[in-house]
DRENKE-524354 format. One record per atom (N, C-alpha, C, O): residue in three letters; residue number from 0; atom name; y, x, z. Coordinates in nm, 4 decimals. Example, Ala and Ser with C-alpha at 12.3 -4.5 7.8 and 13.67 -1.06 7.14 Angstrom:
[node ALA 0 N [-0.5690 1.3190 0.7800]]
[node ALA 0 CA [-0.4500 1.2300 0.7800]]
[node ALA 0 C [-0.3300 1.3200 0.7800]]
[node ALA 0 O [-0.3319 1.4236 0.8465]]
[node SER 1 N [-0.2250 1.2850 0.7080]]
[node SER 1 CA [-0.1060 1.3670 0.7140]]
[node SER 1 C [0.0030 1.2900 0.7870]]
[node SER 1 O [0.1138 1.3409 0.8039]]
! end
This chain:
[node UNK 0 N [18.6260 -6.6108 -3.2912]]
[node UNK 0 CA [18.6164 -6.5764 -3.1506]]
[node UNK 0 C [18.6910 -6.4471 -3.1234]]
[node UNK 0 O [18.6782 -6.3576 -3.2069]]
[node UNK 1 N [18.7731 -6.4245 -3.0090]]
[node UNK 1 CA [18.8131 -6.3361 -2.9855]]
[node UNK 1 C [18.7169 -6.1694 -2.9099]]
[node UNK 1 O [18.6180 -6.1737 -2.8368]]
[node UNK 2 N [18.7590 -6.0946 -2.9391]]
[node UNK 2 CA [18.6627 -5.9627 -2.9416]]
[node UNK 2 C [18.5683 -5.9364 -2.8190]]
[node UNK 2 O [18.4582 -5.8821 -2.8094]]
[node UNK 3 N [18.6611 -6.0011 -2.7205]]
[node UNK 3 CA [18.5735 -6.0215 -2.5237]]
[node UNK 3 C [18.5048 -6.1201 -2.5454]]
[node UNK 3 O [18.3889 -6.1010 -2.5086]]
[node UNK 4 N [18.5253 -6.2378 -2.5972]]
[node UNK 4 CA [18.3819 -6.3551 -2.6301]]
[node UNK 4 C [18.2787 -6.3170 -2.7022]]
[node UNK 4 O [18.1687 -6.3581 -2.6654]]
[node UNK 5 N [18.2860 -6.2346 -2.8157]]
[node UNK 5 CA [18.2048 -6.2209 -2.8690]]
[node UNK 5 C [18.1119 -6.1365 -2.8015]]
[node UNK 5 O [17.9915 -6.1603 -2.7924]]
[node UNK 6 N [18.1887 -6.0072 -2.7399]]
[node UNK 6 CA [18.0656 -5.8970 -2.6093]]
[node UNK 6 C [18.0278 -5.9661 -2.5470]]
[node UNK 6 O [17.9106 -5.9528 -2.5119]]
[node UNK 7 N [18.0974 -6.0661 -2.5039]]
[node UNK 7 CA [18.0272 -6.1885 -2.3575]]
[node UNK 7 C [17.8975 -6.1879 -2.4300]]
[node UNK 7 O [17.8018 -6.1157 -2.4019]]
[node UNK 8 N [17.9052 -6.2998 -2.5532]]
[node UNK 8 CA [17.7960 -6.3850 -2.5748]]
[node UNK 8 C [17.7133 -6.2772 -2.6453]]
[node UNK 8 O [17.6056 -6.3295 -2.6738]]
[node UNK 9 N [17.7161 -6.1505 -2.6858]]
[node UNK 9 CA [17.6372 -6.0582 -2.6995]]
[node UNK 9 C [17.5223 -6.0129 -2.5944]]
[node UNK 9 O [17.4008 -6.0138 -2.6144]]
[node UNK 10 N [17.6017 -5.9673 -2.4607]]
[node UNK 10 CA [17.5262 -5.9702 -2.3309]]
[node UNK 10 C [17.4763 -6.0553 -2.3038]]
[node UNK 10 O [17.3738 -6.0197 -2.2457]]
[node UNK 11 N [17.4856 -6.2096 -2.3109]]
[node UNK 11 CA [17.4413 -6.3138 -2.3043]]
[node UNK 11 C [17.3196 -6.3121 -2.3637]]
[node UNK 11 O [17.2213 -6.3482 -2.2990]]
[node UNK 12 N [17.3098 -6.2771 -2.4731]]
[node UNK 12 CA [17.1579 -6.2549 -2.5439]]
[node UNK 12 C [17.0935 -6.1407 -2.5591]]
[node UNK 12 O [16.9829 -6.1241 -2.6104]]
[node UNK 13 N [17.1724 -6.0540 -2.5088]]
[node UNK 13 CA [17.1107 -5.9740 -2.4670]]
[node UNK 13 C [17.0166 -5.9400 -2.4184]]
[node UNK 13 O [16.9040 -5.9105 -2.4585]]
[node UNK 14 N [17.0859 -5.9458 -2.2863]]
[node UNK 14 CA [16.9532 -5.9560 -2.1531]]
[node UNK 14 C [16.8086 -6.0181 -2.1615]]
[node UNK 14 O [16.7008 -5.9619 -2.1420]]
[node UNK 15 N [16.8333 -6.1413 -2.1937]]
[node UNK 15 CA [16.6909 -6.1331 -2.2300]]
[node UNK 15 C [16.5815 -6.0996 -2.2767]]
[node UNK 15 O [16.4651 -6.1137 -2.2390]]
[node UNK 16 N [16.6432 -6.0407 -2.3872]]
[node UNK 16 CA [16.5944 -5.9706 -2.4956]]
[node UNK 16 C [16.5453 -5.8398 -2.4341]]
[node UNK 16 O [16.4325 -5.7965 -2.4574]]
[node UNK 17 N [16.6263 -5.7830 -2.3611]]
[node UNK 17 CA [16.5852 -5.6819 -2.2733]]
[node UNK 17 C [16.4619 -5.7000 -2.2038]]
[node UNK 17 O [16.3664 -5.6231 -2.2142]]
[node UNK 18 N [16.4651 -5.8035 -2.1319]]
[node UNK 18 CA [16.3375 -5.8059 -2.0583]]
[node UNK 18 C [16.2239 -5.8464 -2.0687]]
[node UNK 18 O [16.1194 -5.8328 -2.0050]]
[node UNK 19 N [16.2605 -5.9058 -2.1700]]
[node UNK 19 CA [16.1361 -5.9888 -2.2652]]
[node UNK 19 C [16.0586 -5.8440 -2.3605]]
[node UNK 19 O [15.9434 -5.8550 -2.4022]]
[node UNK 20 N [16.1290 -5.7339 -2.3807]]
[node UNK 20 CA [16.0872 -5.6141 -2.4514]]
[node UNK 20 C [16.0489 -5.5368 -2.3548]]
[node UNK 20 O [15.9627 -5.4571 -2.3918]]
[node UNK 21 N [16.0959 -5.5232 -2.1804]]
[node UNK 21 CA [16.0612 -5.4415 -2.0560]]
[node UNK 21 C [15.8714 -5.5238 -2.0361]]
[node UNK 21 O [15.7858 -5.4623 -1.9726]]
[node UNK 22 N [15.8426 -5.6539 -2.0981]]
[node UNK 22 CA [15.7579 -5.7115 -2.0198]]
[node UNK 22 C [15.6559 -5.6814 -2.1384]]
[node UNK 22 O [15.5369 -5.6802 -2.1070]]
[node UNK 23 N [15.6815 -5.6629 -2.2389]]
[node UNK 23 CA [15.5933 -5.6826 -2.3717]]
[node UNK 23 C [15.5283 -5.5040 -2.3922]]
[node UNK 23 O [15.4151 -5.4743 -2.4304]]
[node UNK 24 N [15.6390 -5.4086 -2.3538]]
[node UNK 24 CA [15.5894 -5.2647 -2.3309]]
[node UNK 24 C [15.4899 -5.2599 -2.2043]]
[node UNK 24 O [15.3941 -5.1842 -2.2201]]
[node UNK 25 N [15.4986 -5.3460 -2.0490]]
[node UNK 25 CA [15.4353 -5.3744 -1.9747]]
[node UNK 25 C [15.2874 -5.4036 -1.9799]]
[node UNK 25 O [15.1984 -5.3300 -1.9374]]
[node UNK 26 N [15.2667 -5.5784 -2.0663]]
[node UNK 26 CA [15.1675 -5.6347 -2.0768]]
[node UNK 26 C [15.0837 -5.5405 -2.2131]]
[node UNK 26 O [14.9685 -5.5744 -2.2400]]
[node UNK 27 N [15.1502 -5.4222 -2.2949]]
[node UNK 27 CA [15.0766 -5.3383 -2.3961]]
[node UNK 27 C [15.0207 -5.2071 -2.2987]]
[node UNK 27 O [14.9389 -5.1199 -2.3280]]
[node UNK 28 N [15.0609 -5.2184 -2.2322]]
[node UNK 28 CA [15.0157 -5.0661 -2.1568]]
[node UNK 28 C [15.1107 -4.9625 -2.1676]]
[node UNK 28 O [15.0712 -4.8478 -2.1465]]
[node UNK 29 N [15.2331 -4.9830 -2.1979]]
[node UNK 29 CA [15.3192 -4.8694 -2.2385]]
[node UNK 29 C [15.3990 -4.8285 -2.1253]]
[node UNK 29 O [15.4185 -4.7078 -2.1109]]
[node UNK 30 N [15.4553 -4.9220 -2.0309]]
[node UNK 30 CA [15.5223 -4.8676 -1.9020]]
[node UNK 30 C [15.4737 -4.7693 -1.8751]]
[node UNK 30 O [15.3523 -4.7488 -1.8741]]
[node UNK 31 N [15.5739 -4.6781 -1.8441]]
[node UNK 31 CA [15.4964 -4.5965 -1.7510]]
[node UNK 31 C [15.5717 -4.5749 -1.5714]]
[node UNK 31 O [15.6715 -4.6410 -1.5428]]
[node UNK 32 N [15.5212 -4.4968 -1.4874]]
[node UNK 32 CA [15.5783 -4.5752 -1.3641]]
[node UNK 32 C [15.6586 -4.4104 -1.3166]]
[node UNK 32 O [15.7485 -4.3964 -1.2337]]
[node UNK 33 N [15.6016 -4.3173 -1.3872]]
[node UNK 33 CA [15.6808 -4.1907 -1.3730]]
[node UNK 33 C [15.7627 -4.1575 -1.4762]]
[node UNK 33 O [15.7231 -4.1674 -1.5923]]
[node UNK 34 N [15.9012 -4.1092 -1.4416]]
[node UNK 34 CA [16.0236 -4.0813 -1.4970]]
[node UNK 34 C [15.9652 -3.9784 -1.5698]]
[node UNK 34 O [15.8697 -3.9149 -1.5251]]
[node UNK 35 N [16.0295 -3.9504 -1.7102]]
[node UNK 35 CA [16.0152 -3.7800 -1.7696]]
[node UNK 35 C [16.0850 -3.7183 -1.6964]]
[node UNK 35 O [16.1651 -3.7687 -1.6177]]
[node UNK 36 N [16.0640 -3.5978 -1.7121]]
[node UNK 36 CA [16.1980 -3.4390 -1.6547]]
[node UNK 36 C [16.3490 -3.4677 -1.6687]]
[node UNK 36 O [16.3553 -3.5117 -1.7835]]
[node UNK 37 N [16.4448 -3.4682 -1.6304]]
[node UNK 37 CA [16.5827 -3.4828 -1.7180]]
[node UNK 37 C [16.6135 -3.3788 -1.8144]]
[node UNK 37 O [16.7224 -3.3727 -1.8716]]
[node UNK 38 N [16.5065 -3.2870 -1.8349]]
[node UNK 38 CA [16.5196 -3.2390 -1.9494]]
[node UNK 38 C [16.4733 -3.2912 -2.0700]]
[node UNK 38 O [16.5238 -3.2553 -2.1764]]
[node UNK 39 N [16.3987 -3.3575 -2.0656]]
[node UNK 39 CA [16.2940 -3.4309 -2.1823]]
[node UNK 39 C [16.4113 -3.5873 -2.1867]]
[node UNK 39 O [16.4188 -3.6650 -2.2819]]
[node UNK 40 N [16.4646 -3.5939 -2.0986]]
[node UNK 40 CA [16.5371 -3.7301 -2.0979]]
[node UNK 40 C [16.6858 -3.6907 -2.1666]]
[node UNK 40 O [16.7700 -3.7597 -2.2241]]
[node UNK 41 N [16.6793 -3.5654 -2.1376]]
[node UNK 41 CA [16.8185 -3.4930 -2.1800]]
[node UNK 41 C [16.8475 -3.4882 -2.3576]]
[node UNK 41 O [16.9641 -3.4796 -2.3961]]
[node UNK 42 N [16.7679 -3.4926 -2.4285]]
[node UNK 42 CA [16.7300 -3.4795 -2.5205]]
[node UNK 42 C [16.8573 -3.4988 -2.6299]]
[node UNK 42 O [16.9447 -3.5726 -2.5846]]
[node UNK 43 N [16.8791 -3.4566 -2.7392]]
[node UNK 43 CA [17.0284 -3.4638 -2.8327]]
[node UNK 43 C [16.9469 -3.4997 -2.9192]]
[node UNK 43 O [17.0330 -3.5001 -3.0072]]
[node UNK 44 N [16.8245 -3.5414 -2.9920]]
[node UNK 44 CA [16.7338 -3.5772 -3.0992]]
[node UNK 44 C [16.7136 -3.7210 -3.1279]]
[node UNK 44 O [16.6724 -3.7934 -3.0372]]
[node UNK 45 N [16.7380 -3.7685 -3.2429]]
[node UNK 45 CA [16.7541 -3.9675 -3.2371]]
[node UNK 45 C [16.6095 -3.9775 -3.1580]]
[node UNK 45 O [16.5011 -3.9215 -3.1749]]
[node UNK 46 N [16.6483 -4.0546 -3.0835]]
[node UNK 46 CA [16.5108 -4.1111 -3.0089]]
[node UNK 46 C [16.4319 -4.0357 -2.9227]]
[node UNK 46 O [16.3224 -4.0702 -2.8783]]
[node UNK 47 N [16.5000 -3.9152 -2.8968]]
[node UNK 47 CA [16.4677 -3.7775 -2.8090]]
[node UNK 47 C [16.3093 -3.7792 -2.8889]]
[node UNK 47 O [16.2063 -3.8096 -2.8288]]
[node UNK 48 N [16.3128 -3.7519 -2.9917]]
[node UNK 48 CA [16.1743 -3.7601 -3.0649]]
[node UNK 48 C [16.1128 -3.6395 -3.0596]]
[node UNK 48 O [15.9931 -3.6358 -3.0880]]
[node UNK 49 N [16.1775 -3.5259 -3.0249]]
[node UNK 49 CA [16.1551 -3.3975 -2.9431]]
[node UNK 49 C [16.0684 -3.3430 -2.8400]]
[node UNK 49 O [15.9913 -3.2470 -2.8374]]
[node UNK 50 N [16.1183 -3.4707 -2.7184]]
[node UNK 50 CA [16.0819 -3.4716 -2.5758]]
[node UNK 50 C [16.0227 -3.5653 -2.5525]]
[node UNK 50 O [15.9456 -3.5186 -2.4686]]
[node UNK 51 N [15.9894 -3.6951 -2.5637]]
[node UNK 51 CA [15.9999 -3.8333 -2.5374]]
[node UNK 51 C [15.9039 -3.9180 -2.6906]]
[node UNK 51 O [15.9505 -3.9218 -2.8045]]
[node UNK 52 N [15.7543 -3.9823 -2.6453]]
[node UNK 52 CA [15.7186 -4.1002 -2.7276]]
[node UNK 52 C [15.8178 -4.1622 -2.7482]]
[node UNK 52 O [15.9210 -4.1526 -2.6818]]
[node UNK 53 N [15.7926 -4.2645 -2.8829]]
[node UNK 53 CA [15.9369 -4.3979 -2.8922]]
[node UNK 53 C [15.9237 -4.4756 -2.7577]]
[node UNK 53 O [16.0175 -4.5030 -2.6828]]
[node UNK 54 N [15.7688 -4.5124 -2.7355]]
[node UNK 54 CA [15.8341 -4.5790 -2.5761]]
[node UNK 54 C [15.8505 -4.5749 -2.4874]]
[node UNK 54 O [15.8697 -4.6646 -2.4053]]
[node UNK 55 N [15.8460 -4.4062 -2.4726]]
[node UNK 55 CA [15.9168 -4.3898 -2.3661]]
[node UNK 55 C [16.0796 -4.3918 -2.3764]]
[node UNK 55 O [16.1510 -4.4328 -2.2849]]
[node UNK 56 N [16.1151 -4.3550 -2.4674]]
[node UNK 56 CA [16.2320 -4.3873 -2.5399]]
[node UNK 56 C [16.3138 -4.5441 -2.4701]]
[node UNK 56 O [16.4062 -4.5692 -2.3927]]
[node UNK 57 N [16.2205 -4.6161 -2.5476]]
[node UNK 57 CA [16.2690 -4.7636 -2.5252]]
[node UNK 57 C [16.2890 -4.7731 -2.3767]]
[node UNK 57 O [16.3851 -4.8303 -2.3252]]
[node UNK 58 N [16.1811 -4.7063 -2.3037]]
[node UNK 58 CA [16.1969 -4.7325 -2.1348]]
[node UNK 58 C [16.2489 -4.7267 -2.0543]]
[node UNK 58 O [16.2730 -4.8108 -1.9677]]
[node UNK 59 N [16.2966 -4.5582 -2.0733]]
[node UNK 59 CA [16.4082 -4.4872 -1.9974]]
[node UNK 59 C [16.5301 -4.4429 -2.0420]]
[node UNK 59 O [16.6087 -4.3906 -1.9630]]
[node UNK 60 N [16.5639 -4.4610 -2.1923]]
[node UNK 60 CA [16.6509 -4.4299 -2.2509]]
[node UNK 60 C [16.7696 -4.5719 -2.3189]]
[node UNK 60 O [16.8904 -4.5933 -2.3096]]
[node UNK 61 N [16.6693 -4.6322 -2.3764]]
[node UNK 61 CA [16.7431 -4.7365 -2.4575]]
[node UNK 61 C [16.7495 -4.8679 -2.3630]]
[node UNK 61 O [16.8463 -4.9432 -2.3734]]
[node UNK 62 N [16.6300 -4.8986 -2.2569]]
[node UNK 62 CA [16.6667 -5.0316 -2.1693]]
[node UNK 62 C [16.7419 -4.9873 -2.0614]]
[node UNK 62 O [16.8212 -5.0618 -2.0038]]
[node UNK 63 N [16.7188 -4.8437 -2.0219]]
[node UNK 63 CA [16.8372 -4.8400 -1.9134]]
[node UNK 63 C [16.9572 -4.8329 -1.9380]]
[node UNK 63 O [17.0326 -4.8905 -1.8596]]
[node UNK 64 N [17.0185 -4.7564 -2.0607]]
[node UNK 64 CA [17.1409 -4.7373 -2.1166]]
[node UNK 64 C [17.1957 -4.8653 -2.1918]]
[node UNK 64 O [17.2883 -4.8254 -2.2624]]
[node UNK 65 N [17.1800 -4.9947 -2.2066]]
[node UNK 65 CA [17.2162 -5.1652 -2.2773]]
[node UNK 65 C [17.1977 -5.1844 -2.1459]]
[node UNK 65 O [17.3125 -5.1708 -2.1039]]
[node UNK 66 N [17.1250 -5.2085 -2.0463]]
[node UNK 66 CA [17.0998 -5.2700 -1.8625]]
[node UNK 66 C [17.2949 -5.1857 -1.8300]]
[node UNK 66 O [17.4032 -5.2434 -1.8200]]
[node UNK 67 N [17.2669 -5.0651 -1.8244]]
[node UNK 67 CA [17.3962 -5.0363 -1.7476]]
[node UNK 67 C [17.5325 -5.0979 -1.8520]]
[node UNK 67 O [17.6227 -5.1598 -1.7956]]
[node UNK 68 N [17.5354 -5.0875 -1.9231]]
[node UNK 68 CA [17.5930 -5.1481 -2.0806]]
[node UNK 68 C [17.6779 -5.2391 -1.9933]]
[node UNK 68 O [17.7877 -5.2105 -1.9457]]
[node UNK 69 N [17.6148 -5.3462 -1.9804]]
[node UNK 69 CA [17.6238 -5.5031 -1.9739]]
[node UNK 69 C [17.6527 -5.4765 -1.8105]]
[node UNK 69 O [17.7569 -5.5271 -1.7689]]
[node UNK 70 N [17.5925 -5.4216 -1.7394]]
[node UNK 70 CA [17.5916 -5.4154 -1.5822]]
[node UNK 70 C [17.7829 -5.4076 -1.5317]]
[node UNK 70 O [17.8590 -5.4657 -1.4543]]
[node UNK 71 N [17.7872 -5.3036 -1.6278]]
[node UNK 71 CA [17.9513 -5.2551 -1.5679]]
[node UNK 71 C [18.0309 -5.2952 -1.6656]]
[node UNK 71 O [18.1448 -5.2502 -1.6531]]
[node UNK 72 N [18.0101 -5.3811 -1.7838]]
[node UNK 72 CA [18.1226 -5.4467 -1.8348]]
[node UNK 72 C [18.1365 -5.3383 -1.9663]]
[node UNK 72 O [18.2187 -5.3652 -2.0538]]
[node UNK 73 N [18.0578 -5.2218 -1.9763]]
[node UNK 73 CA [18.1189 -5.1687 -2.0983]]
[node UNK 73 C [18.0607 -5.2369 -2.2499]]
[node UNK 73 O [17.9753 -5.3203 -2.2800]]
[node UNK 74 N [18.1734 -5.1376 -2.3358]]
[node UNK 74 CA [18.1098 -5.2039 -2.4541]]
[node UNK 74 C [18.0079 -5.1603 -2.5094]]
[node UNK 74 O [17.9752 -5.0426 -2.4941]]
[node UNK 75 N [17.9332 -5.2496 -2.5884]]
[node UNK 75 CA [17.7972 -5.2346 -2.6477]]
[node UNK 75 C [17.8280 -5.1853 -2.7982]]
[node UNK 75 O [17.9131 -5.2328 -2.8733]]
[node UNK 76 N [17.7343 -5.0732 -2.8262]]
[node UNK 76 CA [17.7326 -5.0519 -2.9504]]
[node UNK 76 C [17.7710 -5.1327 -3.0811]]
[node UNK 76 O [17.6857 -5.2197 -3.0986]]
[node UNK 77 N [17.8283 -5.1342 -3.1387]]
[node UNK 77 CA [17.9017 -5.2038 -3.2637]]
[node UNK 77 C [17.7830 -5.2404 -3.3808]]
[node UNK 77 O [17.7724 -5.3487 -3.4383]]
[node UNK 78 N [17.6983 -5.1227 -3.3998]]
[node UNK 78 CA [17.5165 -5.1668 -3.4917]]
[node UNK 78 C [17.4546 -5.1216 -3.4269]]
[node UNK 78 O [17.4947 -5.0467 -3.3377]]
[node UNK 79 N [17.3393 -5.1491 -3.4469]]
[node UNK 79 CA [17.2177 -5.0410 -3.4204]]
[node UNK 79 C [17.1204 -5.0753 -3.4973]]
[node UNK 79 O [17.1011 -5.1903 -3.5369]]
[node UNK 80 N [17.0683 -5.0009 -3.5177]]
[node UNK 80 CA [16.9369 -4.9869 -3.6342]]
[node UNK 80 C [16.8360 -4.9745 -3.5710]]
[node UNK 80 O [16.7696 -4.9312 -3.6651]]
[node UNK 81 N [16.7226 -4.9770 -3.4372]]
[node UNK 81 CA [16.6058 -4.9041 -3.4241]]
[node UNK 81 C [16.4694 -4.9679 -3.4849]]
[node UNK 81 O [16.3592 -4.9297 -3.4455]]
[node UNK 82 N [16.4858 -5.0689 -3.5847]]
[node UNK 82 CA [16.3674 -5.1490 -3.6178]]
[node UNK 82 C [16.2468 -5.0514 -3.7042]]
[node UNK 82 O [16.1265 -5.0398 -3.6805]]
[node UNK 83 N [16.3245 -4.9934 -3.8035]]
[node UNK 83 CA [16.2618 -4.8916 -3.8991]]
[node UNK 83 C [16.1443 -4.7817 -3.7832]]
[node UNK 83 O [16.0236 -4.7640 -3.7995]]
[node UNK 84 N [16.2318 -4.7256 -3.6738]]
[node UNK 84 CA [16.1741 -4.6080 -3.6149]]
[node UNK 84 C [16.0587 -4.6864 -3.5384]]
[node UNK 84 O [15.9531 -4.6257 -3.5202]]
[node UNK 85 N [16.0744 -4.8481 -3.4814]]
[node UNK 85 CA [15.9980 -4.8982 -3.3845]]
[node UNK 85 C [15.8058 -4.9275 -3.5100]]
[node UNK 85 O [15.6858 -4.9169 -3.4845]]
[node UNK 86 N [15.8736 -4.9586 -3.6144]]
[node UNK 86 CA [15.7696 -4.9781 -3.7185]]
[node UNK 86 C [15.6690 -4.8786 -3.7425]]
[node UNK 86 O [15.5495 -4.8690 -3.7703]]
[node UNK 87 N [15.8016 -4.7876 -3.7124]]
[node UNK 87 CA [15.7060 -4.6717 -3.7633]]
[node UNK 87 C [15.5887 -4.6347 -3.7138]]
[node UNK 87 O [15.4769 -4.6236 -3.7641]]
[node UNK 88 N [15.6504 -4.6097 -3.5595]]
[node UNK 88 CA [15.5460 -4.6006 -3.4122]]
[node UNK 88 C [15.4818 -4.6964 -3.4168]]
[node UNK 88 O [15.3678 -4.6803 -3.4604]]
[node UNK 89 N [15.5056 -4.7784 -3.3928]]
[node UNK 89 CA [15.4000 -4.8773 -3.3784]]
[node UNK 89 C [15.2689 -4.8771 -3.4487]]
[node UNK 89 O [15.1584 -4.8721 -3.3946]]
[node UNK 90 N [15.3023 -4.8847 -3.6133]]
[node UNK 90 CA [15.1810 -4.8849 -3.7139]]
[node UNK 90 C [15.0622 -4.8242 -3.6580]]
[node UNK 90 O [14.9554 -4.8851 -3.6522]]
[node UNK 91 N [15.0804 -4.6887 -3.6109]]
[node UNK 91 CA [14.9825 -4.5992 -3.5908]]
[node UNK 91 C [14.9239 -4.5709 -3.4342]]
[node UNK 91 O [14.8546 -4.4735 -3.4048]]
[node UNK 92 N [14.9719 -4.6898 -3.3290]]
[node UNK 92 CA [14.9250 -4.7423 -3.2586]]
[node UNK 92 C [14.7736 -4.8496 -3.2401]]
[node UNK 92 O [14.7522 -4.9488 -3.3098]]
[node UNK 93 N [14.7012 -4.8091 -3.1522]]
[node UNK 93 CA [14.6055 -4.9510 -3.1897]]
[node UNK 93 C [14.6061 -5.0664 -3.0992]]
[node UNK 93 O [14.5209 -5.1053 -3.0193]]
[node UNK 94 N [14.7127 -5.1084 -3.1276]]
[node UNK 94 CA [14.7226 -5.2537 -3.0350]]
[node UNK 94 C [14.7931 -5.3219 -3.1216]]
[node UNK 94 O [14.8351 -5.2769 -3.2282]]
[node UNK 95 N [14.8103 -5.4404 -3.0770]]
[node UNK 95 CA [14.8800 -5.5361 -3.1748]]
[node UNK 95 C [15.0457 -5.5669 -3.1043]]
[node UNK 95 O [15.0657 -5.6505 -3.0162]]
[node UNK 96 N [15.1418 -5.4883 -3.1594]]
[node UNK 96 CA [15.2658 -5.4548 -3.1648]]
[node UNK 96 C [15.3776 -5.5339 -3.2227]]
[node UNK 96 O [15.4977 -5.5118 -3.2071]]
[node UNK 97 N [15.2981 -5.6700 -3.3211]]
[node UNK 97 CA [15.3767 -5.7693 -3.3575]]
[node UNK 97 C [15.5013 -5.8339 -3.2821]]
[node UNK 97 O [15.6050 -5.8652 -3.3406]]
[node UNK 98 N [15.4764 -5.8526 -3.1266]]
[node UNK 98 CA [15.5930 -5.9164 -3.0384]]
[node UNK 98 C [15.6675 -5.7679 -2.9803]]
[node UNK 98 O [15.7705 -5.7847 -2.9151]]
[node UNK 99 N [15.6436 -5.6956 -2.9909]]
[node UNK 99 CA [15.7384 -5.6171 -2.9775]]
[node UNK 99 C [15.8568 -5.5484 -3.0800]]
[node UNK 99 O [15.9755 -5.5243 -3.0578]]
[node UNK 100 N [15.7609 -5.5244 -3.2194]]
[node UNK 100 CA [15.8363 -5.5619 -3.3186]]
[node UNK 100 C [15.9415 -5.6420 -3.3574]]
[node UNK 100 O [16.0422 -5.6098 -3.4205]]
[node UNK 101 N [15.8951 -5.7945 -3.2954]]
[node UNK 101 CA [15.9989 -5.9125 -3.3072]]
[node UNK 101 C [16.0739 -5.9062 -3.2591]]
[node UNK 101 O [16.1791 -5.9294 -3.3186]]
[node UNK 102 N [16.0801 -5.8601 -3.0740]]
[node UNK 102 CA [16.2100 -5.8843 -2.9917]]
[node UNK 102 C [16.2961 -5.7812 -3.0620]]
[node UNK 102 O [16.4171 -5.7997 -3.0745]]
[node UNK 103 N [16.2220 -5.6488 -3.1183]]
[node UNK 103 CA [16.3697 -5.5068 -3.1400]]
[node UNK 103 C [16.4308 -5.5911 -3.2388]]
[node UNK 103 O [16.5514 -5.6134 -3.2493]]
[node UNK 104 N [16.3009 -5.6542 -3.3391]]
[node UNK 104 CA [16.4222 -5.7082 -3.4286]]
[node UNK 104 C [16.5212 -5.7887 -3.4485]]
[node UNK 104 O [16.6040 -5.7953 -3.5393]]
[node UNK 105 N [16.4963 -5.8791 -3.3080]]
[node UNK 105 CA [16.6306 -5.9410 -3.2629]]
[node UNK 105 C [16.7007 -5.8604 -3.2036]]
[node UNK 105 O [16.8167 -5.8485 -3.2429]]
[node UNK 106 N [16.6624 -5.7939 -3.1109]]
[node UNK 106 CA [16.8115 -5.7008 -3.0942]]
[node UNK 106 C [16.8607 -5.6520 -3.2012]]
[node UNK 106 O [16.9772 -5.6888 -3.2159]]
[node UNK 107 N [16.8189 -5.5772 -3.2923]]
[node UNK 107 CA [16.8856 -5.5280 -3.4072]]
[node UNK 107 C [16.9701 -5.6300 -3.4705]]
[node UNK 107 O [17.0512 -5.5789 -3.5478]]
[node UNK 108 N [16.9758 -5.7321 -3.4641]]
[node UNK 108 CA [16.9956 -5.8424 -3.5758]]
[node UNK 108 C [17.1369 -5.8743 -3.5211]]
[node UNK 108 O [17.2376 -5.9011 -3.5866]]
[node UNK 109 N [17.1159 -5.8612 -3.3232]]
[node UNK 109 CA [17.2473 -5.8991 -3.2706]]
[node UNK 109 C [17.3592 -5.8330 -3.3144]]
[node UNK 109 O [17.4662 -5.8932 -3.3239]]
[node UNK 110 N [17.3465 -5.6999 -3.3463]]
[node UNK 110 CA [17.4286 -5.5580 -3.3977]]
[node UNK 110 C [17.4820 -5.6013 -3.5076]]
[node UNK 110 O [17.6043 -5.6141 -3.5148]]
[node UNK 111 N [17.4003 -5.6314 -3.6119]]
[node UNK 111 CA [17.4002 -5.6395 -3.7712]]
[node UNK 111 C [17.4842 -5.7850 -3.8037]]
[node UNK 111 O [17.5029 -5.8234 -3.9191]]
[node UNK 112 N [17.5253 -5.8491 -3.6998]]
[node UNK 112 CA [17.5524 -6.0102 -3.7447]]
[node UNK 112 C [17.7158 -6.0037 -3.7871]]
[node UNK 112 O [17.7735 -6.1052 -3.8263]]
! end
């Protein structure tokens, strides 16, 4: 496949994946409906782990930045790794984090293929 088919059908599976992970942080209680500071959003730390829970991370950082990604045609990251950091958080959560686990790890997988 040539290098624009392959981003196509990347975004293509993307998106869902996106929202299927916007609905699963939702139905866990993790949304939240207020923005951080843009200083706490500002953050230079993997995962603004500084300023920012991982899901808030995932919320305002990582689904809005793949949403605009795909929105305006740019390109999408070449790997990404966040499965390890999502494990991590999660563990020491008390809810059951299994389907959220699953979708990062399809996104990750899209990166890695």
């Amino acid at each position: 496949m040539l290098n624009n088919e392959v981003e196509l059908d990347k975004q293509r599976l993307l998106l869902p994946l996106l929202q299927q992970l916007e609905n699963e942080l939702r139905n866990k209680g993790l949304w939240q409906e207020v923005k951080p500071s843009q200083q706490a959003l500002a953050s230079r730390a993997p995962f603004a782990i500084d300023s920012l829970s991982f899901a808030q991370w995932l919320q305002f950082i990582f689904l809005d930045k793949m949403r605009e990604l795909v929105r305006f045609s740019q390109p999408l990251p070449e790997s990404m790794l966040i499965l390890p950091m999502a494990t991590e958080y999660f563990k020491s959560l008390p809810l059951n984090s299994a389907e959220i686990i699953n979708i990062i790890s399809r996104i990750d997988d899209l990166f890695t293929e």
